[in-house]
N, CA, C and O atoms as a GROMACS GRO file, in nm:
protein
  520
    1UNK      N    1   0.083  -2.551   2.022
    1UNK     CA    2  -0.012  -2.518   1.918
    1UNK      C    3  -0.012  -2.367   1.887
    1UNK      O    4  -0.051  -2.331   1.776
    2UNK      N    5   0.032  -2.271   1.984
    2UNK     CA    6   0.054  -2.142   2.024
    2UNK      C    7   0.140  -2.098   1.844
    2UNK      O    8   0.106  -2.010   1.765
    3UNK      N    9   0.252  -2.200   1.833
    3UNK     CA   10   0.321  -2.189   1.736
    3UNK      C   11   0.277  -2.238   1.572
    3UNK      O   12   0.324  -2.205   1.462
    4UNK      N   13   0.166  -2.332   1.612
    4UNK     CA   14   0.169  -2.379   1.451
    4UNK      C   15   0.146  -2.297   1.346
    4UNK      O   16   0.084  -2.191   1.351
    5UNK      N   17   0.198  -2.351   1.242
    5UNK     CA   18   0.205  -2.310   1.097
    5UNK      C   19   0.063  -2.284   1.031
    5UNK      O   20   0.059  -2.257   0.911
    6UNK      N   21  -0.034  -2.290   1.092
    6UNK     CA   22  -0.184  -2.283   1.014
    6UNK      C   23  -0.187  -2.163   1.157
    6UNK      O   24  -0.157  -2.166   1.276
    7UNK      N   25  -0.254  -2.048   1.041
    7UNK     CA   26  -0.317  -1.942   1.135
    7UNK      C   27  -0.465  -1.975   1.187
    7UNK      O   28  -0.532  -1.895   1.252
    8UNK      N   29  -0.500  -2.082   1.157
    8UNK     CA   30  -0.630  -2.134   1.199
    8UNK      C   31  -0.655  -2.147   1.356
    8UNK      O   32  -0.719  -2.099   1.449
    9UNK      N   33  -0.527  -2.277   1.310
    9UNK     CA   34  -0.494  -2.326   1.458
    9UNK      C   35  -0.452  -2.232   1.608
    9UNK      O   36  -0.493  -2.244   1.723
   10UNK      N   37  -0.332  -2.119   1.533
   10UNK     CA   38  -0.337  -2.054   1.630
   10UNK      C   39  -0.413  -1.941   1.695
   10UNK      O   40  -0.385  -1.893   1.804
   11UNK      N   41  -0.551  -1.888   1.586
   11UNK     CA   42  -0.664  -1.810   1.621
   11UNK      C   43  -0.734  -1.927   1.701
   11UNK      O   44  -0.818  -1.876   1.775
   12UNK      N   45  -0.731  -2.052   1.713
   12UNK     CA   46  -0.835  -2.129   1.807
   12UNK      C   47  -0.728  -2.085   1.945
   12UNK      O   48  -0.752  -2.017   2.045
   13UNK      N   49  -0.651  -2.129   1.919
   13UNK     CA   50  -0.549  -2.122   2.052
   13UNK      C   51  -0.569  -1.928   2.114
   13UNK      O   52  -0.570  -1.904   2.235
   14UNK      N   53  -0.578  -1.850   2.042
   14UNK     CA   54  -0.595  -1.755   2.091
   14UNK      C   55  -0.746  -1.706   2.151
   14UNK      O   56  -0.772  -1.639   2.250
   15UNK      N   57  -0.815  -1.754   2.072
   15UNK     CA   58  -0.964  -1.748   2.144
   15UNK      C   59  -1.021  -1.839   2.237
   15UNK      O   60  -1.142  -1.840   2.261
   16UNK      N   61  -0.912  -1.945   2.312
   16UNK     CA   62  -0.966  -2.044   2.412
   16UNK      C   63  -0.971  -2.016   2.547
   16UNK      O   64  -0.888  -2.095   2.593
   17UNK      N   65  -1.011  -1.958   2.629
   17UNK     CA   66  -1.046  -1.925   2.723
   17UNK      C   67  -0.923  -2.005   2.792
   17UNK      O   68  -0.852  -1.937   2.866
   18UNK      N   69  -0.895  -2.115   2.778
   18UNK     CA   70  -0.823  -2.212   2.919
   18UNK      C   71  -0.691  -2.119   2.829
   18UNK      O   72  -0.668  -2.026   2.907
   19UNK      N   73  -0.621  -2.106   2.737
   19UNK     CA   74  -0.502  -2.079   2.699
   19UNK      C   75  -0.466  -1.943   2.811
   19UNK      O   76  -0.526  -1.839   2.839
   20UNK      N   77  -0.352  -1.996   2.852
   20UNK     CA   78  -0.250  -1.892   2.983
   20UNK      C   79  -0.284  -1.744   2.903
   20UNK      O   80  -0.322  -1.740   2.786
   21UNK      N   81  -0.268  -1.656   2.968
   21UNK     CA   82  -0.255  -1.526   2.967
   21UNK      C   83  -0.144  -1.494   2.878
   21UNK      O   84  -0.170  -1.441   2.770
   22UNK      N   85  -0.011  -1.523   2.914
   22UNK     CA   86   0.069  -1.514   2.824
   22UNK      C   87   0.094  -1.512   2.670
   22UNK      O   88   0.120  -1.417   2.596
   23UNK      N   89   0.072  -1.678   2.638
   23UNK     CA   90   0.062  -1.705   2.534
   23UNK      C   91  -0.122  -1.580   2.430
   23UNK      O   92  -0.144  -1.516   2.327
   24UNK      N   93  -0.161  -1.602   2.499
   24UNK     CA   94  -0.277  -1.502   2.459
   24UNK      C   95  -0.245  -1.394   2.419
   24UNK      O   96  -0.295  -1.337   2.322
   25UNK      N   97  -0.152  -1.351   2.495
   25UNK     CA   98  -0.092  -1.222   2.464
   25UNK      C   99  -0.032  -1.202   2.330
   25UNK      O  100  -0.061  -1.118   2.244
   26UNK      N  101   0.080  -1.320   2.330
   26UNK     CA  102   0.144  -1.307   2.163
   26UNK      C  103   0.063  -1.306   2.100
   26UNK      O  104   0.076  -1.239   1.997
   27UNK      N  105  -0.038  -1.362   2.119
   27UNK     CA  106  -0.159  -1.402   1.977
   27UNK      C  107  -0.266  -1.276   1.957
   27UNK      O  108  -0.349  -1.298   1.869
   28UNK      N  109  -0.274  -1.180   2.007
   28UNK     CA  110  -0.387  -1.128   2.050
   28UNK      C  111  -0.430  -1.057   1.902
   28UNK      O  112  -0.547  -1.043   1.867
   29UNK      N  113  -0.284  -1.006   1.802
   29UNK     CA  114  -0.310  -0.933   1.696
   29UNK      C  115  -0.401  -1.036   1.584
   29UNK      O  116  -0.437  -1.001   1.472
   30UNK      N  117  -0.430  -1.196   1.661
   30UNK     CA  118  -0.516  -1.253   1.578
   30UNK      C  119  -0.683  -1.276   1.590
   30UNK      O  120  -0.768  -1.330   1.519
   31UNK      N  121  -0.683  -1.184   1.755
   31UNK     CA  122  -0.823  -1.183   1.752
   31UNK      C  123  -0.867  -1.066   1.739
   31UNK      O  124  -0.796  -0.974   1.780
   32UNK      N  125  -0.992  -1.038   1.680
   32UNK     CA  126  -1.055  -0.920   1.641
   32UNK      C  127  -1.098  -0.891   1.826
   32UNK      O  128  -1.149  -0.973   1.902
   33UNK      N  129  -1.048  -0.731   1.860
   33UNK     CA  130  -1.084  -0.717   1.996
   33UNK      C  131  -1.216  -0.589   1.959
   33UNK      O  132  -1.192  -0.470   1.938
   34UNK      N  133  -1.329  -0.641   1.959
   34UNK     CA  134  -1.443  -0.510   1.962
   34UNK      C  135  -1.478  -0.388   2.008
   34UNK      O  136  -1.577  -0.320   1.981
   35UNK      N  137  -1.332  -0.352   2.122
   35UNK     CA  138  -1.353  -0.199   2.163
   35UNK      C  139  -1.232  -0.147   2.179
   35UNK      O  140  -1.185  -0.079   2.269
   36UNK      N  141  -1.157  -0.215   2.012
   36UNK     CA  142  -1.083  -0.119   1.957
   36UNK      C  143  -1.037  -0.118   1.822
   36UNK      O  144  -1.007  -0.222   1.764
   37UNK      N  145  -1.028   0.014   1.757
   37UNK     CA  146  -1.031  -0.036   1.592
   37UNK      C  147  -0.867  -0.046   1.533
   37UNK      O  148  -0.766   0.022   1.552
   38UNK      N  149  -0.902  -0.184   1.440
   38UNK     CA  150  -0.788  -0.250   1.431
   38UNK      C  151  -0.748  -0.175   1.273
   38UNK      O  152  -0.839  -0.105   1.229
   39UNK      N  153  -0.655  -0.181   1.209
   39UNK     CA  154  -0.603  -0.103   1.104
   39UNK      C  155  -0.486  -0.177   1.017
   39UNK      O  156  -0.368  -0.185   1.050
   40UNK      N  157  -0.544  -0.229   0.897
   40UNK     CA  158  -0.395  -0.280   0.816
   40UNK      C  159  -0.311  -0.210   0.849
   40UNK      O  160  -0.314  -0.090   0.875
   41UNK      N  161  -0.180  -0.328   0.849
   41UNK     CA  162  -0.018  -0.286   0.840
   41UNK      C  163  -0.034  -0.124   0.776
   41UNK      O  164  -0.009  -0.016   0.829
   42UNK      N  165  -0.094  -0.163   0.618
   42UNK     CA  166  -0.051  -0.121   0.495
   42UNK      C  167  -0.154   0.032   0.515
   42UNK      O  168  -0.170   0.097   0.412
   43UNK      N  169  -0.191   0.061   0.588
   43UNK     CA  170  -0.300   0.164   0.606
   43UNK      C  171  -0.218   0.278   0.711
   43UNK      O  172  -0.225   0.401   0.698
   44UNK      N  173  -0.125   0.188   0.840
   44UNK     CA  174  -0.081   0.298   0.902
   44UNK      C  175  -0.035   0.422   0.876
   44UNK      O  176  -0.046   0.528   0.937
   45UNK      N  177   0.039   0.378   0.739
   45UNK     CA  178   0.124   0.484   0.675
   45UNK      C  179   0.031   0.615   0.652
   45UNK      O  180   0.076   0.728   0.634
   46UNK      N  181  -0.098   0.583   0.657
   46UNK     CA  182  -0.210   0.736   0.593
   46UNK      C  183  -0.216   0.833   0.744
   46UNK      O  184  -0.222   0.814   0.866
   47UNK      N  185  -0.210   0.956   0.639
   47UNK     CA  186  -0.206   1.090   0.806
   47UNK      C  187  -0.393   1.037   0.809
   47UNK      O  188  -0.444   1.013   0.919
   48UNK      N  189  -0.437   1.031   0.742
   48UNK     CA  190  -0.619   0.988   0.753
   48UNK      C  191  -0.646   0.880   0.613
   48UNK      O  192  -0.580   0.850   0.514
   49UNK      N  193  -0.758   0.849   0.657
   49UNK     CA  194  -0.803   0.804   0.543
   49UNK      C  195  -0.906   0.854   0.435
   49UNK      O  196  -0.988   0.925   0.493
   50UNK      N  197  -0.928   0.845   0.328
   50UNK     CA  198  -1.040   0.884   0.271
   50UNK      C  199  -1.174   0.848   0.277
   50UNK      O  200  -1.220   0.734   0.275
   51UNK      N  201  -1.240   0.966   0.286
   51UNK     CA  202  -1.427   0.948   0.335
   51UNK      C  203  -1.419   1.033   0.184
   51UNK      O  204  -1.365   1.140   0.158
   52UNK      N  205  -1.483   0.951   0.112
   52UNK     CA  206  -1.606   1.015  -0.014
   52UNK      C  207  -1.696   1.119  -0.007
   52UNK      O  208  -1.742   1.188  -0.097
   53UNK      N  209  -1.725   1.124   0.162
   53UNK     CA  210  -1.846   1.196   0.122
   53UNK      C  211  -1.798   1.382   0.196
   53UNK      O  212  -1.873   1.478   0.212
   54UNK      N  213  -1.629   1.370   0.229
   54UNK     CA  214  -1.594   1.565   0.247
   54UNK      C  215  -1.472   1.488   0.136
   54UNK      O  216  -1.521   1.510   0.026
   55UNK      N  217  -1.359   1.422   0.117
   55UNK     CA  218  -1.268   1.439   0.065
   55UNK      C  219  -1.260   1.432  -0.099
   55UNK      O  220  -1.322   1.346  -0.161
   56UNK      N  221  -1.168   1.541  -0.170
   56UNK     CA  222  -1.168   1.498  -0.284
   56UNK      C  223  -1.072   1.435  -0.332
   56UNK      O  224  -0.964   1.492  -0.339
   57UNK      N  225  -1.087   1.281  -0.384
   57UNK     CA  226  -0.921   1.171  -0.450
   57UNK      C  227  -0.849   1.235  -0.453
   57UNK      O  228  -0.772   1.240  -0.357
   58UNK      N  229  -0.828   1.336  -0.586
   58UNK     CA  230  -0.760   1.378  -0.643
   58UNK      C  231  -0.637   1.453  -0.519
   58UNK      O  232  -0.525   1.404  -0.509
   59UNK      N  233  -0.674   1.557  -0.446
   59UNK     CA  234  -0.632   1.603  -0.349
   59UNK      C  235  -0.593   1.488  -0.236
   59UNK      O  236  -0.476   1.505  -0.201
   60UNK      N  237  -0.656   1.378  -0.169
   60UNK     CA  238  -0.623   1.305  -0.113
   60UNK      C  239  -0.512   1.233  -0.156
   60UNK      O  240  -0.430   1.212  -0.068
   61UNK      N  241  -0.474   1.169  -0.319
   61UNK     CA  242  -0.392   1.086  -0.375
   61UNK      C  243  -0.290   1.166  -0.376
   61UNK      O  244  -0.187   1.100  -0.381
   62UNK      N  245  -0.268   1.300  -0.373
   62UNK     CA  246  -0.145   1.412  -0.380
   62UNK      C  247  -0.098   1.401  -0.238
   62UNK      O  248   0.018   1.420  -0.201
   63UNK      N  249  -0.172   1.378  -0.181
   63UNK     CA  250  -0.122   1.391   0.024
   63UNK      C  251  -0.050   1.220   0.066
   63UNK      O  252   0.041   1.196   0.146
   64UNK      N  253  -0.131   1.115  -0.023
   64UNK     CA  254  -0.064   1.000  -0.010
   64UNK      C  255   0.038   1.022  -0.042
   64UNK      O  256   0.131   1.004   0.036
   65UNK      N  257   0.061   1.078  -0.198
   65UNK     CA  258   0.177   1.015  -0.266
   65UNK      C  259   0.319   1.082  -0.154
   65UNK      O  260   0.437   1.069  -0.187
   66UNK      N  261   0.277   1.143  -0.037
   66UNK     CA  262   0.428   1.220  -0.022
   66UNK      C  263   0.437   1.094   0.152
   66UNK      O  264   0.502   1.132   0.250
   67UNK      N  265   0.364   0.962   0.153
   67UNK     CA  266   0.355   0.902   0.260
   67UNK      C  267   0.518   0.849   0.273
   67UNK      O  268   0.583   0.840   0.169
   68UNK      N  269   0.584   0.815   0.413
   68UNK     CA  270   0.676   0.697   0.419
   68UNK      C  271   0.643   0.561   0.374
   68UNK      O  272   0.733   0.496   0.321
   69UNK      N  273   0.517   0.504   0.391
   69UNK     CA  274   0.497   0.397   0.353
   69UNK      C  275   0.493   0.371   0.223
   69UNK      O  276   0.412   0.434   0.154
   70UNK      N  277   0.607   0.241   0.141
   70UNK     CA  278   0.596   0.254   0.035
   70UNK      C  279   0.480   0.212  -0.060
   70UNK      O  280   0.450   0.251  -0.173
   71UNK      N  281   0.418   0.103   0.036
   71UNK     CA  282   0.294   0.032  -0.031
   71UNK      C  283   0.173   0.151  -0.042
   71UNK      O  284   0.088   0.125  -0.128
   72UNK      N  285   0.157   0.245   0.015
   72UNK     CA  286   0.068   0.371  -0.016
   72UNK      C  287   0.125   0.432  -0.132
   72UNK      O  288   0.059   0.445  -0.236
   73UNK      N  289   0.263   0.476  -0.120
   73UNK     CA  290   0.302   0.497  -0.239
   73UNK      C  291   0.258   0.452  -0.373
   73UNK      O  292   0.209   0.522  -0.461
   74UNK      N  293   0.294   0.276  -0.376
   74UNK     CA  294   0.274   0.212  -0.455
   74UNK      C  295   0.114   0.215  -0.488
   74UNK      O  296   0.096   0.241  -0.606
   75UNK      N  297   0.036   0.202  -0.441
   75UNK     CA  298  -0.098   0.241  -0.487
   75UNK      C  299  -0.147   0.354  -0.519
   75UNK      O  300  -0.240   0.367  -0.599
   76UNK      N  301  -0.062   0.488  -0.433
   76UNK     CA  302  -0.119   0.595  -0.487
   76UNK      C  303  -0.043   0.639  -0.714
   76UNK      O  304  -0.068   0.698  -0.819
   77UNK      N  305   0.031   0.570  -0.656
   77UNK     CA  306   0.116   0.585  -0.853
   77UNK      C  307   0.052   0.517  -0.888
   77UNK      O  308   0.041   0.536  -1.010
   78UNK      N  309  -0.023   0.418  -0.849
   78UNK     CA  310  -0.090   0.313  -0.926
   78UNK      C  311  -0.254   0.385  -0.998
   78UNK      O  312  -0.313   0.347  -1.099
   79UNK      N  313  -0.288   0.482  -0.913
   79UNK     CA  314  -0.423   0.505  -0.943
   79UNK      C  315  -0.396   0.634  -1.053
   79UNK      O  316  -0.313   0.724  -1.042
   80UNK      N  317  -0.502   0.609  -1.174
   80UNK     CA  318  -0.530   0.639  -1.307
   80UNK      C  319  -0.549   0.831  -1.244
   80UNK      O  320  -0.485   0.923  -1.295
   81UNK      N  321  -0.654   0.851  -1.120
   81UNK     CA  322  -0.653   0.968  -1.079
   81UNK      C  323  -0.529   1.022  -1.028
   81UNK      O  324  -0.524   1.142  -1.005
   82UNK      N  325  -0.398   0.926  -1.003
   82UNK     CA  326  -0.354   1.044  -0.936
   82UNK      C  327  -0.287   1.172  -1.088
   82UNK      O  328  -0.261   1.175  -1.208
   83UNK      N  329  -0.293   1.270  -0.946
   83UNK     CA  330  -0.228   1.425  -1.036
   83UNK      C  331  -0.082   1.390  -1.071
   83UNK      O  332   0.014   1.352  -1.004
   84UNK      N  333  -0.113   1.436  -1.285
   84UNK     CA  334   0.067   1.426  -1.326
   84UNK      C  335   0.127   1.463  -1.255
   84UNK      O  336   0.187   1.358  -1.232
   85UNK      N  337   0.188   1.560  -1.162
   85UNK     CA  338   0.290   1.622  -1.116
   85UNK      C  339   0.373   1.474  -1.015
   85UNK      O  340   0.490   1.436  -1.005
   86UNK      N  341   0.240   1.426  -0.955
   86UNK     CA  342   0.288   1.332  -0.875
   86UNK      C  343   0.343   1.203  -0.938
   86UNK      O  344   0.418   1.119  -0.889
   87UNK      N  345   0.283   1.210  -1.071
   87UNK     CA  346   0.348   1.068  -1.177
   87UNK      C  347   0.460   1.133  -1.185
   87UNK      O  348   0.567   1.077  -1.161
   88UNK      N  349   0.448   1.287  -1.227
   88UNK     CA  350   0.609   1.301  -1.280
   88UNK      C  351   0.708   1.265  -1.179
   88UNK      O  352   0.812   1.209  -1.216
   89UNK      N  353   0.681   1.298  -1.014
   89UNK     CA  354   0.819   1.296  -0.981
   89UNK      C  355   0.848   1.108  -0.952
   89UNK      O  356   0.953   1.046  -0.963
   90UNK      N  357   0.705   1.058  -0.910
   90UNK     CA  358   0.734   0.939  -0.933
   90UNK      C  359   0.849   0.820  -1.029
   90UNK      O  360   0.919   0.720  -1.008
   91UNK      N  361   0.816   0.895  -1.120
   91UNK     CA  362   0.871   0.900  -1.264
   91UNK      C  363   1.045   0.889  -1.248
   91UNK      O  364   1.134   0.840  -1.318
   92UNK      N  365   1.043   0.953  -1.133
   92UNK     CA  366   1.207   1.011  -1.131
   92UNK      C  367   1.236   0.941  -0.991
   92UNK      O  368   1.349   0.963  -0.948
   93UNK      N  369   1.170   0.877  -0.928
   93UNK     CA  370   1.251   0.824  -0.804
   93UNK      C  371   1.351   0.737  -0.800
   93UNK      O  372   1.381   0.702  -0.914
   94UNK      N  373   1.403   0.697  -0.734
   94UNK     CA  374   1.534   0.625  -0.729
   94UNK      C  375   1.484   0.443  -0.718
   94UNK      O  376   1.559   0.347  -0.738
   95UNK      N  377   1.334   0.438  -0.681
   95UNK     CA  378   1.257   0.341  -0.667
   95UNK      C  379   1.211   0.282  -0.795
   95UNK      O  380   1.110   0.332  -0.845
   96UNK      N  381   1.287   0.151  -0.877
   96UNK     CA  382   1.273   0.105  -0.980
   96UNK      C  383   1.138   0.054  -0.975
   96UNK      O  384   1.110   0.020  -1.089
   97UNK      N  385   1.022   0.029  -0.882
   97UNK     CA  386   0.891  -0.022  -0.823
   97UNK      C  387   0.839   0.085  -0.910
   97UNK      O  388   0.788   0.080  -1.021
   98UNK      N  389   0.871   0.208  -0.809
   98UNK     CA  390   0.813   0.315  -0.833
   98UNK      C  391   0.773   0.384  -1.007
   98UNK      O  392   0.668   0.419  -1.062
   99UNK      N  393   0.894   0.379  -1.043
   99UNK     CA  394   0.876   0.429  -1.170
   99UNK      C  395   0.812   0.340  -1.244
   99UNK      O  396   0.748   0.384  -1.340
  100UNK      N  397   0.812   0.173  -1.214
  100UNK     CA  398   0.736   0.129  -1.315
  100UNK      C  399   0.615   0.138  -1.313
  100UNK      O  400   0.549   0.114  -1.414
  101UNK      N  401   0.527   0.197  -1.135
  101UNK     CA  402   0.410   0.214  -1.109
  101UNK      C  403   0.339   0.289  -1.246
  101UNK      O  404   0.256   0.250  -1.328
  102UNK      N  405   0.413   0.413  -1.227
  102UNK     CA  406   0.404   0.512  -1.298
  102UNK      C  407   0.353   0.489  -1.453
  102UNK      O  408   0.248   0.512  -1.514
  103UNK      N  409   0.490   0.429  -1.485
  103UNK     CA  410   0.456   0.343  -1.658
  103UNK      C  411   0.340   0.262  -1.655
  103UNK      O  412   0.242   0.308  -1.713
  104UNK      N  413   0.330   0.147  -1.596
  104UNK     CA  414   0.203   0.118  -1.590
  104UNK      C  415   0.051   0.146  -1.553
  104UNK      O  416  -0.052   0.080  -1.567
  105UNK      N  417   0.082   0.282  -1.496
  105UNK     CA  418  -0.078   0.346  -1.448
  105UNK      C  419  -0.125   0.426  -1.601
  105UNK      O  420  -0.065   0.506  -1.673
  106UNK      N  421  -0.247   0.369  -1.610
  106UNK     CA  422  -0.338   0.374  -1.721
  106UNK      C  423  -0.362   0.539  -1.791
  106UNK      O  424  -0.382   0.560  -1.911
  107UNK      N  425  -0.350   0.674  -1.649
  107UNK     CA  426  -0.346   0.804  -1.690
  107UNK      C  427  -0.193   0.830  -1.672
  107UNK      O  428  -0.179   0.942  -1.625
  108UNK      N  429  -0.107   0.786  -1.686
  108UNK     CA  430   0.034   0.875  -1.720
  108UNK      C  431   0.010   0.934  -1.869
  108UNK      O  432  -0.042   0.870  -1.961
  109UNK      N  433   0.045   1.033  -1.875
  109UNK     CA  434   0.031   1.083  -1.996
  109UNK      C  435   0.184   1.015  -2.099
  109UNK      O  436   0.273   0.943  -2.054
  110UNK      N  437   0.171   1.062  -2.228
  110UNK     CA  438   0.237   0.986  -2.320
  110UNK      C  439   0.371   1.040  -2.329
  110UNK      O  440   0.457   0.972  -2.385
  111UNK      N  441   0.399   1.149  -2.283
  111UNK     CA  442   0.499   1.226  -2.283
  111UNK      C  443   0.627   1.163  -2.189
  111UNK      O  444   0.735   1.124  -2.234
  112UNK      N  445   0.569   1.164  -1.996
  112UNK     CA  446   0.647   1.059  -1.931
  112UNK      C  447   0.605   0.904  -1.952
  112UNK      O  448   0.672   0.822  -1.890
  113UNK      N  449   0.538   0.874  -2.005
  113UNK     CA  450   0.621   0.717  -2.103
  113UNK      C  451   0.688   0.664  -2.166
  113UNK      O  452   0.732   0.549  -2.154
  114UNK      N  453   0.705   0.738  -2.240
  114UNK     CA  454   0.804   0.791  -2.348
  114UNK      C  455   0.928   0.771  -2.282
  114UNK      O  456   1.019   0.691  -2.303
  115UNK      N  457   0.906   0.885  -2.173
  115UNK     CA  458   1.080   0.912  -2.085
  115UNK      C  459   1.062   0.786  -2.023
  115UNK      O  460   1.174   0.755  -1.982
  116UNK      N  461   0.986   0.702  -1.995
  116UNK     CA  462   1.027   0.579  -1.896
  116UNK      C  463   1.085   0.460  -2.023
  116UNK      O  464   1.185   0.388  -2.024
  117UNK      N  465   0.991   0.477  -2.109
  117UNK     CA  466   1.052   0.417  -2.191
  117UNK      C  467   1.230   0.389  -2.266
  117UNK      O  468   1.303   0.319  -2.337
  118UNK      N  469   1.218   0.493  -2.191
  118UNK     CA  470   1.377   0.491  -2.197
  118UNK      C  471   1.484   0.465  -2.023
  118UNK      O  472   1.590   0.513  -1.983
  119UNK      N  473   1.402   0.383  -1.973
  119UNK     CA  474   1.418   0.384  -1.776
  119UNK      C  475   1.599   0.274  -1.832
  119UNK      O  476   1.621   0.212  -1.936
  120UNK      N  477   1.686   0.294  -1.713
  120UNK     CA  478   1.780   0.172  -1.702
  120UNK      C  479   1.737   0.085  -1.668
  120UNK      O  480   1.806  -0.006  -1.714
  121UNK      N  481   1.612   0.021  -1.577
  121UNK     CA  482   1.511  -0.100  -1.558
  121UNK      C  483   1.458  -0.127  -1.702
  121UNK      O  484   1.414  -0.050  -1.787
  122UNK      N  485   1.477  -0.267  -1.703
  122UNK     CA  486   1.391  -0.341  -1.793
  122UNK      C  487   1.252  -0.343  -1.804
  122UNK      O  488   1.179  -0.311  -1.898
  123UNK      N  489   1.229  -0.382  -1.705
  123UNK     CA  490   1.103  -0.392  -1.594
  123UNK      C  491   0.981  -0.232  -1.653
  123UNK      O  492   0.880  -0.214  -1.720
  124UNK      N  493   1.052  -0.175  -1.596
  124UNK     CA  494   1.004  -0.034  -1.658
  124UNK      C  495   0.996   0.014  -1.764
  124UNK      O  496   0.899   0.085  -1.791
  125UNK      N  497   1.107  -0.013  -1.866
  125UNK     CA  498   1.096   0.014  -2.002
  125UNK      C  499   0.988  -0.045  -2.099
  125UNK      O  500   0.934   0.005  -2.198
  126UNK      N  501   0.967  -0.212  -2.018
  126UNK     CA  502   0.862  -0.302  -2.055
  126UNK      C  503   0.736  -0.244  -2.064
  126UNK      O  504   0.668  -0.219  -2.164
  127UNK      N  505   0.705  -0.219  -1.901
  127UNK     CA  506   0.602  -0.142  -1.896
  127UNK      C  507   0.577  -0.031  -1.929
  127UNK      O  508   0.456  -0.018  -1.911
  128UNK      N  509   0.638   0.099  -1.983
  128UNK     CA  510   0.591   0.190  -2.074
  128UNK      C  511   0.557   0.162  -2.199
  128UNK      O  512   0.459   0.226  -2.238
  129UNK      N  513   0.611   0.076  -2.286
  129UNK     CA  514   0.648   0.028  -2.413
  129UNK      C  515   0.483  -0.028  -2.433
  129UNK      O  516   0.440  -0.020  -2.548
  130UNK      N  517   0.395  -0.079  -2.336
  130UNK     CA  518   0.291  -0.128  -2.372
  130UNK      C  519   0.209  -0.091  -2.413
  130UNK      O  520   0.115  -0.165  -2.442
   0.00000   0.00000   0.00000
């Protein structure tokens, strides 16, 4: 049951007291453990995260955009705040994702749309064109 295909099943199997030590073990990233804080995949990639009440976006979305993780990436091009400079180089990555982030985020200015509008991706050209 350790194995089945419903994560249901195997969060019961991980929270059953009689289940071996072992098998508990594989499972453990499915139980919430309370004295320690757990962190999306998709979050590791941040040197911190943002608190509203010292950080400012704008400055924070400039510190994402330079993350390894691409899915930070991908959200930080995605957001309307981030700073042009960071659309621009976006704009220019080798990451066909990337550039279409760019085209499709609502504050790219009209100037790099234009230039995406002219991307070798379809995908991208689509999405500036809109």
């Amino acid at each position: 049951m350790a194995k089945d295909e419903k994560v249901e099943v195997r969060c019961a199997v991980a929270q059953n007291p009689n289940t071996p030590a072992p098998i508990r073990e594989t499972l453990r990233d499915l139980v919430v453990q309370p004295t320690t804080r757990q962190t999306s995949p998709t979050l590791r990639g941040l040197n911190r995260l943002y608190n509203p009440s010292t950080d400012d976006l704008v400055s924070i979305l400039a510190e994402y955009a330079s993350s390894e993780n691409a899915f930070v990436r991908f959200l930080t091009l995605l957001n309307p705040l981030t700073p042009h400079e960071v659309l621009t180089q976006g704009a220019q990555s080798a990451s066909w994702l990337e550039r279409y982030t760019v085209a499709d985020n609502s504050g790219t200015p009209n100037v790099l749309r234009q230039q995406l509008g002219q991307d070798s991706n379809q995908i991208v050209c689509a999405a500036a064109r809109v």
